[in-house]
C-alpha positions as a Markdown table, in Angstrom:
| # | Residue | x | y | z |
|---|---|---|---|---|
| 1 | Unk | -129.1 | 113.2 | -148.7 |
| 2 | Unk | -126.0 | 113.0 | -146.6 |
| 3 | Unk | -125.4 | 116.6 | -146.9 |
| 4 | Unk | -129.0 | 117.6 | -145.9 |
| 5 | Unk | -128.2 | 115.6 | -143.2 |
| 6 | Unk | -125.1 | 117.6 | -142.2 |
| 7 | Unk | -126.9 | 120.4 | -142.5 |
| 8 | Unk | -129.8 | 119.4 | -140.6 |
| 9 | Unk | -127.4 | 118.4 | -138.2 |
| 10 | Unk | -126.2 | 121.8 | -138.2 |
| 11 | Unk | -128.7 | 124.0 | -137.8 |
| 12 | Unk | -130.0 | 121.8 | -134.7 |
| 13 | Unk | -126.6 | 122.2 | -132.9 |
| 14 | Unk | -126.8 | 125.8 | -133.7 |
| 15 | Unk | -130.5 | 126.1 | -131.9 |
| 16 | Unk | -129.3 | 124.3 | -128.7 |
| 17 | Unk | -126.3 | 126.3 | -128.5 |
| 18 | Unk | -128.8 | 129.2 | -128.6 |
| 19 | Unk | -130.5 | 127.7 | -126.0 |
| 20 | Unk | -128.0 | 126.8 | -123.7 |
| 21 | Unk | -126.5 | 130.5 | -124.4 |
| 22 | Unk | -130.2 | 132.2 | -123.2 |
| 23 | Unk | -130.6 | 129.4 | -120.4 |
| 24 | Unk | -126.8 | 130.5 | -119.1 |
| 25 | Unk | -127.5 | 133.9 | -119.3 |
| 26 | Unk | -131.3 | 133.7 | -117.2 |
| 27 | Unk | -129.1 | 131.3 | -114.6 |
| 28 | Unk | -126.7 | 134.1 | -114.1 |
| 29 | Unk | -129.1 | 136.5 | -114.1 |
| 30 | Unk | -131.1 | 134.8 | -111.1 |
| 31 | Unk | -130.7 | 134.3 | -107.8 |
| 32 | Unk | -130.1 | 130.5 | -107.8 |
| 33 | Unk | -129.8 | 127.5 | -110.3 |
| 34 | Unk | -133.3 | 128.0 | -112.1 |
| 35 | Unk | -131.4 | 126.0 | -114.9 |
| 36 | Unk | -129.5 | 123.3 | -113.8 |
């Protein structure tokens, strides 16, 4: 159980720094904060 939840754990952290990697690149790639 703990390590399915270290892995679970994981894999979220990995989707939001995915996120937050496509959300920087669209606010650079704008005029303006559209993501701030």
């Amino acid at each position: 159980m703990g390590s399915d939840m270290s892995a679970e754990r994981s894999v979220i952290s990995l989707i939001w720094r995915t996120i937050g990697a496509a959300r920087g690149r669209a606010a650079r790639g704008r005029p303006g904060k559209a993501f701030d």
